[in-house]
N, CA, C and O atoms as a Tripos MOL2 file, in Angstrom:
@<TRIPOS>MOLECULE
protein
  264   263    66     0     0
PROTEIN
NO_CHARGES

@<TRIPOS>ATOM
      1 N         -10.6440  -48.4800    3.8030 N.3       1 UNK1
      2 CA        -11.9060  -48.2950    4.4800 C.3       1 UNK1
      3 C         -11.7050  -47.9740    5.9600 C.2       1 UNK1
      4 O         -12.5170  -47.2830    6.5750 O.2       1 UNK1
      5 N         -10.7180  -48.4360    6.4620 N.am      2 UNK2
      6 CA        -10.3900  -48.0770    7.7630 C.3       2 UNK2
      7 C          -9.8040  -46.6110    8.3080 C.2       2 UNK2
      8 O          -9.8490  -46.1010    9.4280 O.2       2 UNK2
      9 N          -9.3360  -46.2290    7.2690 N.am      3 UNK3
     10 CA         -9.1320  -44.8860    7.3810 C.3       3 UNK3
     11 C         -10.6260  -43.8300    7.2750 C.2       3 UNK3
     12 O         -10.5650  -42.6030    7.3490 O.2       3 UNK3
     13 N         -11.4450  -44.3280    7.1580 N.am      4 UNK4
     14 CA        -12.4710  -43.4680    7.7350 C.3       4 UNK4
     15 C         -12.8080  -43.2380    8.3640 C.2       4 UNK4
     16 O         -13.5280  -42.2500    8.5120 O.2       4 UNK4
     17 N         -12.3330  -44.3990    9.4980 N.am      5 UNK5
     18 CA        -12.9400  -44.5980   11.0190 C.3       5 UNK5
     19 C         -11.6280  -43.0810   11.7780 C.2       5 UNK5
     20 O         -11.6300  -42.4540   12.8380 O.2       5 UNK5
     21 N         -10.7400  -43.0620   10.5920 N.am      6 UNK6
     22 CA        -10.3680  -41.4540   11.4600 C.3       6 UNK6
     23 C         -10.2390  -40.4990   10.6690 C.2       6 UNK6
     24 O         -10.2100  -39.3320   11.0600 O.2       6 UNK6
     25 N         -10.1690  -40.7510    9.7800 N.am      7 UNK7
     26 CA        -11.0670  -39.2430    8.4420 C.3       7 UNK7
     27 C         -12.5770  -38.0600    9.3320 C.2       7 UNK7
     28 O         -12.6010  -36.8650    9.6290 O.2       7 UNK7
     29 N         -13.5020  -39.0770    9.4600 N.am      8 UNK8
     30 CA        -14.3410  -38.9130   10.1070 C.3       8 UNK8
     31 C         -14.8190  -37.9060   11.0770 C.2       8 UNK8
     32 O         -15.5290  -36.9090   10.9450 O.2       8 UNK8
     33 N         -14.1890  -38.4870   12.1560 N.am      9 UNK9
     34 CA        -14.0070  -37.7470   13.5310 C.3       9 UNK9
     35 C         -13.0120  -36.3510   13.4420 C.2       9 UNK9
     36 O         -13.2530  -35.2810   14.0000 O.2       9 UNK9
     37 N         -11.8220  -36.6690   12.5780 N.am     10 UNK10
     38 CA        -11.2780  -35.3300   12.3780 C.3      10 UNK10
     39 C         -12.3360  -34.5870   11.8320 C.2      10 UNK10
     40 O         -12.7410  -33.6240   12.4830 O.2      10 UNK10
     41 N         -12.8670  -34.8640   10.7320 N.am     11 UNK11
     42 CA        -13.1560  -33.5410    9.9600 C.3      11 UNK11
     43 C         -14.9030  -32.7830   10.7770 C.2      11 UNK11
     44 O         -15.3350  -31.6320   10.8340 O.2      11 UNK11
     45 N         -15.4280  -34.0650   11.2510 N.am     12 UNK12
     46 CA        -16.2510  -33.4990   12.3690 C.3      12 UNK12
     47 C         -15.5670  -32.7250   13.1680 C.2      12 UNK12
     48 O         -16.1680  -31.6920   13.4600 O.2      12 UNK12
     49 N         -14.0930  -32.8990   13.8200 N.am     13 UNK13
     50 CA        -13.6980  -31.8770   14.7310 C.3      13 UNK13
     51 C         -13.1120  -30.4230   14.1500 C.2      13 UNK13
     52 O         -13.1800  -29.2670   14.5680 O.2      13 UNK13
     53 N         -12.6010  -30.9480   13.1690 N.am     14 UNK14
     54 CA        -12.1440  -29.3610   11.9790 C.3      14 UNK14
     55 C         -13.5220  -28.3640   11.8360 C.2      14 UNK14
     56 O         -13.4660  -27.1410   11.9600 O.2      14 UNK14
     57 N         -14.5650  -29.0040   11.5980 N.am     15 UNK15
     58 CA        -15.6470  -28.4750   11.4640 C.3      15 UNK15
     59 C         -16.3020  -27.4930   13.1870 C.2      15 UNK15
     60 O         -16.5840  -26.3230   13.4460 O.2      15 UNK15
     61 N         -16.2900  -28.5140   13.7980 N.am     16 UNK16
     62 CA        -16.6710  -27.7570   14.8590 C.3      16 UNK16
     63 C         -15.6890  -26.7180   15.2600 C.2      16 UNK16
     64 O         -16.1980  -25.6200   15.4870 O.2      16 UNK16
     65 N         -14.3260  -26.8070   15.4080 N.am     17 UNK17
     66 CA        -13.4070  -25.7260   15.1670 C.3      17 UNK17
     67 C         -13.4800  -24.6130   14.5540 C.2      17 UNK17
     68 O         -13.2210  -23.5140   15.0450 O.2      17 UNK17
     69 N         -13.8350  -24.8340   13.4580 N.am     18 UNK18
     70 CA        -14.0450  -23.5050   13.1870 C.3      18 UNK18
     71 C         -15.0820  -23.0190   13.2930 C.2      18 UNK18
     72 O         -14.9850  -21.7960   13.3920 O.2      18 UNK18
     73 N         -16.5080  -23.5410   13.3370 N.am     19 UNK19
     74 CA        -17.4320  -23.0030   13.6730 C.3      19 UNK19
     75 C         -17.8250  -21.9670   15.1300 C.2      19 UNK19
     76 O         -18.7520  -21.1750   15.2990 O.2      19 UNK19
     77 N         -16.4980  -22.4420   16.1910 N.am     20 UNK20
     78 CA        -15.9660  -21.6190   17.5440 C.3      20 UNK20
     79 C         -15.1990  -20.7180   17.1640 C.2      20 UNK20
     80 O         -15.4170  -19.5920   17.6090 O.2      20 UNK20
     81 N         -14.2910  -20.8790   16.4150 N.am     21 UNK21
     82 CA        -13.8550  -19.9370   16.0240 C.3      21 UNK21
     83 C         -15.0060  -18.6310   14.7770 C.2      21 UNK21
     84 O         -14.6030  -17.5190   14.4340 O.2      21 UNK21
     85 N         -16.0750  -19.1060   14.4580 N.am     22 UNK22
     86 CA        -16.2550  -17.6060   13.9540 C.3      22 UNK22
     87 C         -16.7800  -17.4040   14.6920 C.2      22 UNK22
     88 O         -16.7280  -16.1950   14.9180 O.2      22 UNK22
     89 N         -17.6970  -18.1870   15.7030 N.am     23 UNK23
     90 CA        -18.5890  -17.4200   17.0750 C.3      23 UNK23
     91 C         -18.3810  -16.3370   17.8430 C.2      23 UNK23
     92 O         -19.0550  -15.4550   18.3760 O.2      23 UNK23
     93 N         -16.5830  -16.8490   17.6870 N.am     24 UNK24
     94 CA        -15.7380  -16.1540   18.4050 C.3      24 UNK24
     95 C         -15.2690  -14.8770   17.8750 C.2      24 UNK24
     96 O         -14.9120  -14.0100   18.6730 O.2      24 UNK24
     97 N         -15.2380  -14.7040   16.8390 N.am     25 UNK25
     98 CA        -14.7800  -13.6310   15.7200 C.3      25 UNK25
     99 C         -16.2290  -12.6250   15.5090 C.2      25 UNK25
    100 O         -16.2500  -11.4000   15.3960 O.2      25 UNK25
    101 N         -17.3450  -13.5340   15.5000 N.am     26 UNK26
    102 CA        -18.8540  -12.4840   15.2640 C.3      26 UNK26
    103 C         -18.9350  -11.6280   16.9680 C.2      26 UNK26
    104 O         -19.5890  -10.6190   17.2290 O.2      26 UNK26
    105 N         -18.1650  -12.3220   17.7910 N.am     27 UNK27
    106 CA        -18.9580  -12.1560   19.3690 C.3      27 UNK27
    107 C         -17.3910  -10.6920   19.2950 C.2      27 UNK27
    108 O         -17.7300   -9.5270   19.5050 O.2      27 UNK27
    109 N         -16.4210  -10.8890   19.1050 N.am     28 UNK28
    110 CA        -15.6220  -10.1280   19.4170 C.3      28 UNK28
    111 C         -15.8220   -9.2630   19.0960 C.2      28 UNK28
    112 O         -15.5640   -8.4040   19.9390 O.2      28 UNK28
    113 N         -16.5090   -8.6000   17.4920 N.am     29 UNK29
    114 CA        -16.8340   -7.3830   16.7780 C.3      29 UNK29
    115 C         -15.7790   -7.0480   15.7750 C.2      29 UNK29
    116 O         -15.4740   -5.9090   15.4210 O.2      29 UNK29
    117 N         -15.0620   -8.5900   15.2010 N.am     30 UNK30
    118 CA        -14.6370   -8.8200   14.2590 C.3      30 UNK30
    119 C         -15.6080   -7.8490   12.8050 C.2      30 UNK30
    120 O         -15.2590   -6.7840   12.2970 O.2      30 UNK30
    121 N         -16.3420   -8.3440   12.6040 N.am     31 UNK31
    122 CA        -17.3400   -8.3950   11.5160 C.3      31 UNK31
    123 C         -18.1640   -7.1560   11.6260 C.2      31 UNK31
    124 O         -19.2100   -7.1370   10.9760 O.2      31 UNK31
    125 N         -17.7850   -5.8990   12.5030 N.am     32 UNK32
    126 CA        -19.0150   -4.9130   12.9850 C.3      32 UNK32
    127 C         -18.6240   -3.6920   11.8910 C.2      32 UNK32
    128 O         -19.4820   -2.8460   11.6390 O.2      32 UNK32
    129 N         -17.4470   -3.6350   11.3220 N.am     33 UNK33
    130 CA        -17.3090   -2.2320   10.1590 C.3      33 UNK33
    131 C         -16.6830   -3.2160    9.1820 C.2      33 UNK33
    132 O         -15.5980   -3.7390    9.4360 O.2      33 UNK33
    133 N         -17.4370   -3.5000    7.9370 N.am     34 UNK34
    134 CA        -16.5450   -3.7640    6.6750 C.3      34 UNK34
    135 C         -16.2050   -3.0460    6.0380 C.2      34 UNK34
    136 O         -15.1980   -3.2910    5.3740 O.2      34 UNK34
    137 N         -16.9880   -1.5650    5.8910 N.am     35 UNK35
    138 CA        -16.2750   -0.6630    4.8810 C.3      35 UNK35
    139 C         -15.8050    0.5450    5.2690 C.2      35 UNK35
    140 O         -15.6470    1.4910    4.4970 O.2      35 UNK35
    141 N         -15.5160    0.5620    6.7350 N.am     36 UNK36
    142 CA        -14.9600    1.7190    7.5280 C.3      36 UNK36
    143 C         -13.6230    1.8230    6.7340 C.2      36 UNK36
    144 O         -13.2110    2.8000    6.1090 O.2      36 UNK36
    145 N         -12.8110    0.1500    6.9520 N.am     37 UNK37
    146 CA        -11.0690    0.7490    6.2640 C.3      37 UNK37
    147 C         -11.2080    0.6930    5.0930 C.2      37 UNK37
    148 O         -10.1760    1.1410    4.5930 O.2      37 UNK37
    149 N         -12.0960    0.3120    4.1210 N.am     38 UNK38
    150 CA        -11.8210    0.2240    2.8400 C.3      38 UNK38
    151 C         -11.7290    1.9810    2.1920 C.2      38 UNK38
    152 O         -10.9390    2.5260    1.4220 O.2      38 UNK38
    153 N         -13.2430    2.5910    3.1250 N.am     39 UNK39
    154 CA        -13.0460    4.2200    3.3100 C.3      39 UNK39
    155 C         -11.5940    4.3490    3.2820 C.2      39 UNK39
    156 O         -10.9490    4.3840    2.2340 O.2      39 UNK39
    157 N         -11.1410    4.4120    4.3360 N.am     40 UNK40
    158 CA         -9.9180    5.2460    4.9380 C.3      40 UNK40
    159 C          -8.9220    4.7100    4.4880 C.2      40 UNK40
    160 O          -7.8460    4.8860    5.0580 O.2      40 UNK40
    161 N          -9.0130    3.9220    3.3580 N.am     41 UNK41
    162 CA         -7.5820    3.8760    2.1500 C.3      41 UNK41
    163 C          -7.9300    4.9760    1.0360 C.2      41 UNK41
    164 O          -7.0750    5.1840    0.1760 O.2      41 UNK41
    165 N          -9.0040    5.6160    1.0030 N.am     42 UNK42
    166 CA         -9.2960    6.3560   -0.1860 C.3      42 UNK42
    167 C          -9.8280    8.1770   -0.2000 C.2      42 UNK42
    168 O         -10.3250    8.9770   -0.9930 O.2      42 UNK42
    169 N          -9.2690    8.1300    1.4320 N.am     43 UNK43
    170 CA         -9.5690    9.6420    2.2860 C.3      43 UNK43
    171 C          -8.0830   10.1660    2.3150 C.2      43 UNK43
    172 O          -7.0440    9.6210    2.6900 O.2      43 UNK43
    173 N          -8.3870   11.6220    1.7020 N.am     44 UNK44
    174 CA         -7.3650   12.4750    1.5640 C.3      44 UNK44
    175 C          -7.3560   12.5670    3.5520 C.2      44 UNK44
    176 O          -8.2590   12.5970    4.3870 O.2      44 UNK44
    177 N          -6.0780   12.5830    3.6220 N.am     45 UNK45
    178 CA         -5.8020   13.0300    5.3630 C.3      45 UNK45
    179 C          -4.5650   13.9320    5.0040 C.2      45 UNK45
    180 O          -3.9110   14.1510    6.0240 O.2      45 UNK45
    181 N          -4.0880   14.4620    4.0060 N.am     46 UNK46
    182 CA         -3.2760   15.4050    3.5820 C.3      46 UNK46
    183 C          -3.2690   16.6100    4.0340 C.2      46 UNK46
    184 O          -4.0520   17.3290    3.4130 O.2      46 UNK46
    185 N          -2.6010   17.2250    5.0170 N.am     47 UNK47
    186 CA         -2.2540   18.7250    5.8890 C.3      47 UNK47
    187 C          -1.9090   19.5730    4.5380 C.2      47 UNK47
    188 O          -0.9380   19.3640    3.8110 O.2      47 UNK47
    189 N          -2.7160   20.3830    4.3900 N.am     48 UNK48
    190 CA         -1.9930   21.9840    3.7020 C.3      48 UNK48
    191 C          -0.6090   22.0770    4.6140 C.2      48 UNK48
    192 O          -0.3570   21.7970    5.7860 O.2      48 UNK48
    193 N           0.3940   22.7650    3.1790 N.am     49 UNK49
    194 CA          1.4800   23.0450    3.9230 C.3      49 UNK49
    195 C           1.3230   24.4530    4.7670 C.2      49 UNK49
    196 O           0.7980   25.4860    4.3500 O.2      49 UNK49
    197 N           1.9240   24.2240    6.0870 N.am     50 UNK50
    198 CA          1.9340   25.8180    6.7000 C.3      50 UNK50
    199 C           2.9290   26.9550    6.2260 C.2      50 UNK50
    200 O           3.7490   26.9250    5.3080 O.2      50 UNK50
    201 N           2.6550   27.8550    7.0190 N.am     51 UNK51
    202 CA          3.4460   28.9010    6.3980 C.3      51 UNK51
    203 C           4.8740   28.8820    6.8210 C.2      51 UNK51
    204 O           5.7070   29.5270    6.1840 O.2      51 UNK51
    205 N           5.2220   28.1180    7.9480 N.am     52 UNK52
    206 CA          6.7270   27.9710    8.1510 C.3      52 UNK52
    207 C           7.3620   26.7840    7.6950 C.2      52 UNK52
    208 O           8.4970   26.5080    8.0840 O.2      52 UNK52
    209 N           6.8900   26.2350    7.0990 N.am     53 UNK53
    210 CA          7.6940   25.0740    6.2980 C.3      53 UNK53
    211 C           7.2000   25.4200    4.5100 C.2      53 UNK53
    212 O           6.1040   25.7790    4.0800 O.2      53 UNK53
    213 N           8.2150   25.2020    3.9270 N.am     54 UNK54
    214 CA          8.4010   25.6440    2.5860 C.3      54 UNK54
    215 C           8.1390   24.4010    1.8610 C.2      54 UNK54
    216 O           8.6250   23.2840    2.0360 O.2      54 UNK54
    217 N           6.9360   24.9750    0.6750 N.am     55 UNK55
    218 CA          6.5720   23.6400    0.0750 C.3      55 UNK55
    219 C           7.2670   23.2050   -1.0600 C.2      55 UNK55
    220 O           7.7600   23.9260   -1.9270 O.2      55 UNK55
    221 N           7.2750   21.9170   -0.9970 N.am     56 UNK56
    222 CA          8.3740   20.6910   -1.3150 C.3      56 UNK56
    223 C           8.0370   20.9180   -3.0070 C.2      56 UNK56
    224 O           6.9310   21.3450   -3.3360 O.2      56 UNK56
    225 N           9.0370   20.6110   -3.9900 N.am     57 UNK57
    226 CA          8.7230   20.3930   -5.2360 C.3      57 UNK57
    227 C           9.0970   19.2610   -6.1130 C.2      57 UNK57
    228 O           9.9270   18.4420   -5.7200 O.2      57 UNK57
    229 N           8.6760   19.1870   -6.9900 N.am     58 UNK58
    230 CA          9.1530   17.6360   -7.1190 C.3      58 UNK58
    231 C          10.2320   17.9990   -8.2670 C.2      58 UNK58
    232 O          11.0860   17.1520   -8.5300 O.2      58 UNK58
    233 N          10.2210   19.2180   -8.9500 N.am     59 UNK59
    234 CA         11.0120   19.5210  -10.2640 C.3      59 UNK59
    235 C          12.1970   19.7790   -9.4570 C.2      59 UNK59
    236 O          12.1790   20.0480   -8.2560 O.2      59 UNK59
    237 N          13.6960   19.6350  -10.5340 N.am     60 UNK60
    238 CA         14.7560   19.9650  -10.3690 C.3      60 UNK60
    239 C          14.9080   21.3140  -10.6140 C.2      60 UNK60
    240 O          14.6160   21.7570  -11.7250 O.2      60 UNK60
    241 N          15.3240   22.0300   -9.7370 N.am     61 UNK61
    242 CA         16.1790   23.7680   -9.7050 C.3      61 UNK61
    243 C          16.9480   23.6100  -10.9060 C.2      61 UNK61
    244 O          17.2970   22.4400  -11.0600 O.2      61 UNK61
    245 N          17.3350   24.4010  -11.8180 N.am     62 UNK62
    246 CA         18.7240   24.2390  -12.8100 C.3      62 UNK62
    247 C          19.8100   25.4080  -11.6410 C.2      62 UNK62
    248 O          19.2850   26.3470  -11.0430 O.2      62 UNK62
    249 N          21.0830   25.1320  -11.5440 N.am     63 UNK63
    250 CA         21.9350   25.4230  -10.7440 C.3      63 UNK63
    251 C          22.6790   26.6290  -12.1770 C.2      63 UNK63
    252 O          22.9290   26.5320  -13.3780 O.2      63 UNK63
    253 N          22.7860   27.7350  -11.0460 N.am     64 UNK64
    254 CA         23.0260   28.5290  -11.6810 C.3      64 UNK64
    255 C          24.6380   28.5940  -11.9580 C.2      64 UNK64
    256 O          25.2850   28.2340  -10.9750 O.2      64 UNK64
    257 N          25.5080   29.0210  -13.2200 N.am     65 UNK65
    258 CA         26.8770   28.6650  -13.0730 C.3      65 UNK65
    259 C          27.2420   30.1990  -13.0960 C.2      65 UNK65
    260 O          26.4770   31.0920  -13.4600 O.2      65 UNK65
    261 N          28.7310   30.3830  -12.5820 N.am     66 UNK66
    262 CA         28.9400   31.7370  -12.3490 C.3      66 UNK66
    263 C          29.8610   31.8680  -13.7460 C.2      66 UNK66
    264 O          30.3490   32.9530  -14.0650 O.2      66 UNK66
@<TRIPOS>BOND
     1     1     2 1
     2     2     3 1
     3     3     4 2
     4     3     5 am
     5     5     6 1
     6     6     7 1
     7     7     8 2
     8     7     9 am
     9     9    10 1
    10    10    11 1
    11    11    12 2
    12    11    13 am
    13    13    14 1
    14    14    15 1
    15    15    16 2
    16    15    17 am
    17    17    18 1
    18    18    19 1
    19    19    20 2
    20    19    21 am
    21    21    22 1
    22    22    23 1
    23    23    24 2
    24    23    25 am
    25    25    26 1
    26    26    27 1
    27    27    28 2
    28    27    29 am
    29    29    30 1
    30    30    31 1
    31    31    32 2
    32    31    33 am
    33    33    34 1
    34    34    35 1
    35    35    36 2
    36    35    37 am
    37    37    38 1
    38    38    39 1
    39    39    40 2
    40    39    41 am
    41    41    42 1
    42    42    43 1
    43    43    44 2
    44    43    45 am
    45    45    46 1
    46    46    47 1
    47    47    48 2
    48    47    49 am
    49    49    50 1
    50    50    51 1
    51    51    52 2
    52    51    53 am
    53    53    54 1
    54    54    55 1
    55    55    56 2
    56    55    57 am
    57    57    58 1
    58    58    59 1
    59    59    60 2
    60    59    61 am
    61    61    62 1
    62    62    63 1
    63    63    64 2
    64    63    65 am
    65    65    66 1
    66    66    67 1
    67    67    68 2
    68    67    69 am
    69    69    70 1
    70    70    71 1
    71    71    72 2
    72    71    73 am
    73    73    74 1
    74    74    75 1
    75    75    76 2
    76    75    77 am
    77    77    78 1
    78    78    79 1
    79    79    80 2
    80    79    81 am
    81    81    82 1
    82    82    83 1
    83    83    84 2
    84    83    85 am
    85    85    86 1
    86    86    87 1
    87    87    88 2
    88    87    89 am
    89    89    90 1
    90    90    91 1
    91    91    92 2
    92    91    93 am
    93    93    94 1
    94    94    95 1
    95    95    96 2
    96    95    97 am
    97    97    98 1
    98    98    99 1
    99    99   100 2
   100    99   101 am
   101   101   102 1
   102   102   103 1
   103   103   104 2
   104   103   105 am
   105   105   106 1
   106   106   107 1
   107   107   108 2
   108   107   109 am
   109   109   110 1
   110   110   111 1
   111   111   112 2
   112   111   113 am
   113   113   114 1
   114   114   115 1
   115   115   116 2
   116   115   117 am
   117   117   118 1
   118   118   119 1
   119   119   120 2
   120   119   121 am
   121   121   122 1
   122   122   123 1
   123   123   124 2
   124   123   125 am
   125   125   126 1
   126   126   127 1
   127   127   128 2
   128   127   129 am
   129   129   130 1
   130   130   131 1
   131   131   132 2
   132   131   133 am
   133   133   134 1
   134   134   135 1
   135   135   136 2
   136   135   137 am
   137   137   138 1
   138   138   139 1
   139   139   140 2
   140   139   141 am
   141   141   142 1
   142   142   143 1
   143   143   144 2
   144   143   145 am
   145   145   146 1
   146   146   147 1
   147   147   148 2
   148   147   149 am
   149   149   150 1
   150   150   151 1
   151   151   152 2
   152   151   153 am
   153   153   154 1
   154   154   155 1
   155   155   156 2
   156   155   157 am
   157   157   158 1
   158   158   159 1
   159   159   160 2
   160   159   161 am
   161   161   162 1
   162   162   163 1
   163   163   164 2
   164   163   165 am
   165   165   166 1
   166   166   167 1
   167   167   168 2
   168   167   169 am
   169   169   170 1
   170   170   171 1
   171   171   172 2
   172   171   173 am
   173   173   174 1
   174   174   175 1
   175   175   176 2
   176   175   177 am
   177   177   178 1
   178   178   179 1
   179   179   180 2
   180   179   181 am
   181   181   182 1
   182   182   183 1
   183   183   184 2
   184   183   185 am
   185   185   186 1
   186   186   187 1
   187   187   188 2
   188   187   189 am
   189   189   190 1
   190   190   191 1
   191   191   192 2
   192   191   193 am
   193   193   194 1
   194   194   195 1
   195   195   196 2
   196   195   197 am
   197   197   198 1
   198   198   199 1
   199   199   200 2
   200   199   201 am
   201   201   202 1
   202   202   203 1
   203   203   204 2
   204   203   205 am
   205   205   206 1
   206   206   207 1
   207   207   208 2
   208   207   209 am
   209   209   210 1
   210   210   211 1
   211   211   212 2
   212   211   213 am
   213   213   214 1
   214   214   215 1
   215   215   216 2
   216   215   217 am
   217   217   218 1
   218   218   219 1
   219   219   220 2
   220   219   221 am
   221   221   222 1
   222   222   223 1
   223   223   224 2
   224   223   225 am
   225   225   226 1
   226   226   227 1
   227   227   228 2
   228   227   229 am
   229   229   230 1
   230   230   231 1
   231   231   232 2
   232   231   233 am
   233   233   234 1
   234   234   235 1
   235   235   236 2
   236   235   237 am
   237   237   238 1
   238   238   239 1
   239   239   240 2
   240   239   241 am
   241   241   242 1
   242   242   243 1
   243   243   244 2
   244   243   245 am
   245   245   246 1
   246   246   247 1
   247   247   248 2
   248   247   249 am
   249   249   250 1
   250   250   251 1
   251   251   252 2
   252   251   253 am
   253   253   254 1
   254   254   255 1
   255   255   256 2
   256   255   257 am
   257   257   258 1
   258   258   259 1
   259   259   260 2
   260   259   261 am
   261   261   262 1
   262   262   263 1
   263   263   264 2
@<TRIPOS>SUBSTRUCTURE
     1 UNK1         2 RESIDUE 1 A UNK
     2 UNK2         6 RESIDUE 1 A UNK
     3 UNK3        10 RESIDUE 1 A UNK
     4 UNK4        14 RESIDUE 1 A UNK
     5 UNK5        18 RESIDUE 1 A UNK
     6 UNK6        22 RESIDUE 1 A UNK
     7 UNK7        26 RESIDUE 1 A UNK
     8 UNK8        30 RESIDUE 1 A UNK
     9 UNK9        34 RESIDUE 1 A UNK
    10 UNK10       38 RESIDUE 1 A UNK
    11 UNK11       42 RESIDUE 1 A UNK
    12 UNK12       46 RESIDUE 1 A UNK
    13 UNK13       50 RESIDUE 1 A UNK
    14 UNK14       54 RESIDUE 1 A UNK
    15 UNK15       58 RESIDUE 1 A UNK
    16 UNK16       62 RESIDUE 1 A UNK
    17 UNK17       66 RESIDUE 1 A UNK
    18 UNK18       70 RESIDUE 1 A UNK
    19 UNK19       74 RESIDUE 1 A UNK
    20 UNK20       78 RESIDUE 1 A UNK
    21 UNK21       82 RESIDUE 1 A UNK
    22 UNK22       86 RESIDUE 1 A UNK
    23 UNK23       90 RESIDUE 1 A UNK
    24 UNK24       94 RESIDUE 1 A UNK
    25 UNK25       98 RESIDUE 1 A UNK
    26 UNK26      102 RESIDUE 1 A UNK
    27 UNK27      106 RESIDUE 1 A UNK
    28 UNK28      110 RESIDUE 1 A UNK
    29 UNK29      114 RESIDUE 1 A UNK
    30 UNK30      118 RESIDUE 1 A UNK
    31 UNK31      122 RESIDUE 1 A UNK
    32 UNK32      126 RESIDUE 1 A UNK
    33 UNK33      130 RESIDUE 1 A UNK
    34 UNK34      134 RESIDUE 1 A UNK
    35 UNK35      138 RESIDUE 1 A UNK
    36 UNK36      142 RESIDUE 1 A UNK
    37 UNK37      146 RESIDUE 1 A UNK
    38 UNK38      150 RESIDUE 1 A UNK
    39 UNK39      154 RESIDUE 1 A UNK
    40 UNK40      158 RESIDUE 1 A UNK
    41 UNK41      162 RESIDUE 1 A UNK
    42 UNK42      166 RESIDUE 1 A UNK
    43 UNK43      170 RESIDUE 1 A UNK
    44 UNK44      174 RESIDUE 1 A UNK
    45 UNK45      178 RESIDUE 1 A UNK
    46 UNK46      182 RESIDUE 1 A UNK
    47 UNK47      186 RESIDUE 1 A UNK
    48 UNK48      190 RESIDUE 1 A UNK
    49 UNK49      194 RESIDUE 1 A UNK
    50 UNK50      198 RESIDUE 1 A UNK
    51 UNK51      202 RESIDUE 1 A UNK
    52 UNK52      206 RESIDUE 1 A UNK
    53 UNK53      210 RESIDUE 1 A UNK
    54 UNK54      214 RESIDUE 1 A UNK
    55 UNK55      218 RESIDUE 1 A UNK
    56 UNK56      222 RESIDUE 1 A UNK
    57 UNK57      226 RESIDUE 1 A UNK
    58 UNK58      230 RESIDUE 1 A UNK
    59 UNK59      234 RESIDUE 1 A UNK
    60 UNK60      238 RESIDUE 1 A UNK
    61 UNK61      242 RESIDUE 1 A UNK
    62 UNK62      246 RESIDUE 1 A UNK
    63 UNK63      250 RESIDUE 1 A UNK
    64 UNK64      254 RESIDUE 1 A UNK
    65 UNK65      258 RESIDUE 1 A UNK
    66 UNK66      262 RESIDUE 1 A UNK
């Protein structure tokens, strides 16, 4: 029973802790785009190849024997 007398007060202070901490996280602009990056994992950002670099293939050449 005596261990409540500091159970208590911690978890009142855990509590207020974090409650500064999201204040702190809403005030920073933590929380202002949720689905901006979820976008921009699923956006082609892929360059056409140019004309001076030769495009890459993924198949093997067969090597010609003399």
């Amino acid at each position: 029973m005596e261990i409540l007398y500091l159970l208590i007060p911690l978890s009142v202070a855990l509590v207020f802790l974090i409650g500064v901490a999201l204040w702190w996280f809403v005030r920073s602009g933590q929380f202002d785009d949720l689905e901006g990056p979820a976008y921009r994992v699923v956006m082609d950002d892929d360059l056409p190849p140019s004309e001076n670099q030769p495009a890459t293939s993924t198949e093997k050449t067969p090597k010609q024997s003399d």
